[in-house]
C-alpha positions, 0 to 999 in steps of 0.5 A: 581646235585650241583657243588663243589666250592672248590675241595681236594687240590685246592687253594681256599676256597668258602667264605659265601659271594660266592667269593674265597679266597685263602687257608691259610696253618696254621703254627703250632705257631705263631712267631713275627719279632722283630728289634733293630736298635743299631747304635743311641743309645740315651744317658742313654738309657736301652739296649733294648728299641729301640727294635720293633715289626714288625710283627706276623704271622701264616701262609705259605703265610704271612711268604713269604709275609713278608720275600719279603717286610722285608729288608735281615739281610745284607740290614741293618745298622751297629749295628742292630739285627733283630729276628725271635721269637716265639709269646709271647717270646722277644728276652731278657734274662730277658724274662722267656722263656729265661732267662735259656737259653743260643745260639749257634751262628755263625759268617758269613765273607760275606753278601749273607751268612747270607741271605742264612742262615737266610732264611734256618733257618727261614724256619726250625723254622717255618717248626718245623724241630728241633726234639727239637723245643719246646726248641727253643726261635728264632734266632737273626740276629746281623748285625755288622762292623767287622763280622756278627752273627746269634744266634739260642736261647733256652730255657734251657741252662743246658739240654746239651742232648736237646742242642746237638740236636738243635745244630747239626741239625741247622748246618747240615741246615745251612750246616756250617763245622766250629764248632759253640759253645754254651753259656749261657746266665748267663755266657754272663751277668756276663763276656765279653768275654764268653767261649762257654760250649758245640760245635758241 
């Protein structure tokens, strides 16, 4: 009677070669880390162009390797932003996936805050939990002197219904109070001072 070298459920997989490795629990996307380090700009230089690929994955295990080795948002220096976003967007408005788009956005006053936030929405994006996923572009976490930000993009600024729906299920993981607000991304290219056009 032959033996299983793998059973339902276990952790491992027997390979071709006999040795086993460990299951890899697939993700339903790819999605790219992304980091931008702001604070030495070099004269003349285009926004974006210290903009760097870190790293792609589509896995379980590679997320939480990944998130173990990678710095926390509140670990970097002043003026960097970095991003979780799905493979194949960049996180620019000139990108076509985001180029309709617009944000919702919250501030954090304390660091361990945007850790916690960061991760629980890190984990809700690659978890698919927002009934609206496909809407979702990424977040970006912008690491600044006076306040920190995170910012949930999307795809299409002016579905308010698909945008309500995003934004009520991001603050409900995130488990913020305040009101977060949303802009477009139109509107942030054109003024500086941008009012938001929806809040939950």
């Amino acid at each position: 009677m032959a033996t299983e070298t793998a059973t339902e459920g276990s952790a491992t997989e027997a390979t071709a070669t006999g040795v086993e490795k460990p299951l890899q629990h697939k993700l339903e996307r790819k999605w790219t880390f992304w980091f931008d380090n702001q604070s030495k700009p070099k004269q003349g230089a285009a926004w974006g162009s210290s903009l760097r690929k870190v790293y792609t994955f589509d896995t379980v295990e590679e997320f939480w390797c990944l998130y173990d080795q990678i710095f926390k948002p509140s670990k970097l220096p002043g003026n960097a932003d970095f991003h979780l976003f799905k493979a194949g967007v960049e996180p620019k408005w000139e990108d076509p996936e985001c180029a309709n788009g617009g944000k919702w956005s919250v501030t954090c006053g304390r660091k361990a805050i945007l850790d916690t936030i960061w991760l629980e929405t890190l984990m809700a994006l690659i978890g698919e939990q927002f009934d609206e996923a496909d809407e979702i572009c990424g977040v970006v976490a912008s690491v600044r002197q006076r306040q920190d930000k995170l910012a949930l993009w999307t795809k299409t600024a002016t579905n308010e219904a698909a945008q309500m729906s995003i934004g009520k299920k991001w603050k409900e993981i995130i488990d913020v109070t305040e009101k977060i607000t949303y802009s477009f991304h139109d509107d942030s290219r054109r003024e500086r001072s941008v009012k938001g056009r929806y809040n939950v």
